[in-house]
N, C-alpha and C positions, 0 to 999 in steps of 0.2 A: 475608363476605356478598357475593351477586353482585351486581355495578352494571351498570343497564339500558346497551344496547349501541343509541345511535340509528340510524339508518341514513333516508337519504330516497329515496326512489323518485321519480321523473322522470317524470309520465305524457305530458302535453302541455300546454303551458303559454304563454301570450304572457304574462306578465307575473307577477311573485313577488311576493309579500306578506312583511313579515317571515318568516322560515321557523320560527320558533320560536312565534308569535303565540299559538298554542293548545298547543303539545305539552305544557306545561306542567299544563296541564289536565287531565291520568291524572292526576296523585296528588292532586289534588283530587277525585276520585269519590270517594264513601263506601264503595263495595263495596271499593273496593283498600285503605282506609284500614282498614273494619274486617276486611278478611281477605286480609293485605299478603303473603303468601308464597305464594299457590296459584299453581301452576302454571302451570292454566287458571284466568282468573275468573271467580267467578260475577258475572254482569256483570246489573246487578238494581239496583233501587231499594230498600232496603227500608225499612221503613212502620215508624219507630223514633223514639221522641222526639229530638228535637238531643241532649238532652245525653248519648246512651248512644256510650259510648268501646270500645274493644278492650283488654286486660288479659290476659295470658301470667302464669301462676304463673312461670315458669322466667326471665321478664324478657325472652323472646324468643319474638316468633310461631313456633311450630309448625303448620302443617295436621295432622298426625297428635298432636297432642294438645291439650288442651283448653283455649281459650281463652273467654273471659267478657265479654259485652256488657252493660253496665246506667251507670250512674251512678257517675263516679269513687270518690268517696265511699264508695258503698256496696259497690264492687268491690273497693276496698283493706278494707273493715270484712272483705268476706267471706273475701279471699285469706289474714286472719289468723285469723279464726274461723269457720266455716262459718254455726255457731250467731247466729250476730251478723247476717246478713242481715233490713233491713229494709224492702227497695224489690224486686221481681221482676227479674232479670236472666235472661238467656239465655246458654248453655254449647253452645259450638259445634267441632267437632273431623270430620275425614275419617275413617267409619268404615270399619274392618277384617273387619266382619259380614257383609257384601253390598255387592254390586257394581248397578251402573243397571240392567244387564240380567237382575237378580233380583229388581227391588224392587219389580213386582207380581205377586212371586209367594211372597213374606214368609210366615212363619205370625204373622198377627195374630189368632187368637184368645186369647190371654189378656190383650187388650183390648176395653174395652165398648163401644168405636166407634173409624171409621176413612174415613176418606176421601181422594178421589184432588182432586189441586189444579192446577194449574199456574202459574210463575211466567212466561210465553213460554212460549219454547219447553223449558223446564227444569222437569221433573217433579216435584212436591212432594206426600208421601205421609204425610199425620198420624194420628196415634193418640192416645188417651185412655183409662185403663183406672187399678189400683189396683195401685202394687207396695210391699209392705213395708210397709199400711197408708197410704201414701201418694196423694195422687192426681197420676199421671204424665200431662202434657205434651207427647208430642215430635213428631219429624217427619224425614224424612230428602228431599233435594235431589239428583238428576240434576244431575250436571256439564258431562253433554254431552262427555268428553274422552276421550282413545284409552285412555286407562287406566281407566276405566268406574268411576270414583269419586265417591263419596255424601259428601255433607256431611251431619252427625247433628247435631240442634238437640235441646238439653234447656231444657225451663222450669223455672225454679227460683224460686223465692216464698218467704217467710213462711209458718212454719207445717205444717199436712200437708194444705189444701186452699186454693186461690186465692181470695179474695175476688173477685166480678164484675167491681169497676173493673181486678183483677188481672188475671182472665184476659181484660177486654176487651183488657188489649194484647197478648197473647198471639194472640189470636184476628185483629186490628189486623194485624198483623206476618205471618199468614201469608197473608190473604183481601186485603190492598191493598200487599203489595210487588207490585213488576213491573218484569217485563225494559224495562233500559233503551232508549231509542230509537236509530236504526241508528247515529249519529252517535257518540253516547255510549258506543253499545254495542263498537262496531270499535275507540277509544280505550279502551275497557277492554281489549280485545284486542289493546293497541301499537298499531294504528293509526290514526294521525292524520288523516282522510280532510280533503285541503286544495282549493281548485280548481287543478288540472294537476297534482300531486304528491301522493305520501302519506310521511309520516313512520313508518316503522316503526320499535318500540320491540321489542326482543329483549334475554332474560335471558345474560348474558354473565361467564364466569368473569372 
């Protein structure tokens, strides 16, 4: 596993504050927490009850495979039985289908609606339509990153159509997340913007 490489930058300064005072403060974000391995992060608030966790079938975060947002509880019920789900969780995974710079230009007609969102400056492109009798959910994410990669949201529920309070959080999660503020935002990004110095945080073998 790589361990973060710190590094501080020296801008101009009369005077030091602890230097460590806040750097601590990335792995307290929720973004890093629920999606701990991405390259680039999506550096984003998003609009999720407290108690929904991050959960890896494989016991390890993948970005190219699919990890599950929801309620302990019902993330271990689901990870043993699919069938067994009784709370709405979200299935979140970097898809392989399309790249940012194809994602308005999808074929979304074999859904019944679609709309363009944005999270900042990070593109968010939803869909609703009916597969396998089902009613589908999802949404795909601009990363913003040189490798032009999309995060693919799936809703997953009870059932074969969401209940309202269901899909209010569904709806919650993609209409009141938002990009974090500049501060917040650059510390998602490793950098610890401090006054006369920055703390840069780098992924290091």
């Amino acid at each position: 596993m790589k361990k973060p490489l710190t590094i501080l930058i020296v801008m101009i300064a009369l005077s030091f504050p602890p230097l460590f005072a806040t750097s601590q403060n990335r792995q307290d974000l929720r973004c890093l927490q629920l999606l701990p391995e991405l390259v680039t992060p999506l550096a984003v608030e998003f609009a999720l009850p407290e108690n929904f966790i991050s959960i890896s079938p494989n016991g390890k975060s993948d970005p190219c495979s699919w990890t599950f947002w929801g309620p302990r509880d019902t993330l271990e019920k689901f990870l043993e039985d699919p069938q067994s789900i009784d709370h709405p969780i979200i299935g979140v995974q970097i898809t392989s289908n399309v790249t940012q710079s194809f994602l308005d230009k999808q074929d979304l007609s074999l859904f019944s609606s679609h709309k363009t969102l944005n999270w900042g400056d990070y593109p968010v492109f939803t869909a609703v339509g009916e597969m396998f009798g089902v009613s589908a959910h999802i949404a795909w994410v601009g990363l913003n990153c040189p490798s032009d990669a999309v995060l693919f949201f799936n809703f997953i529920y009870p059932g074969d159509k969401p209940t309202e309070k269901e899909l209010a959080l569904w709806n919650n999660f993609l209409e009141k997340t938002k990009q974090l503020p500049e501060q917040k935002f650059y510390l998602a990004m490793g950098q610890d913007l401090q006054p006369g110095y920055t703390i840069a945080t780098c992924n290091a073998a």
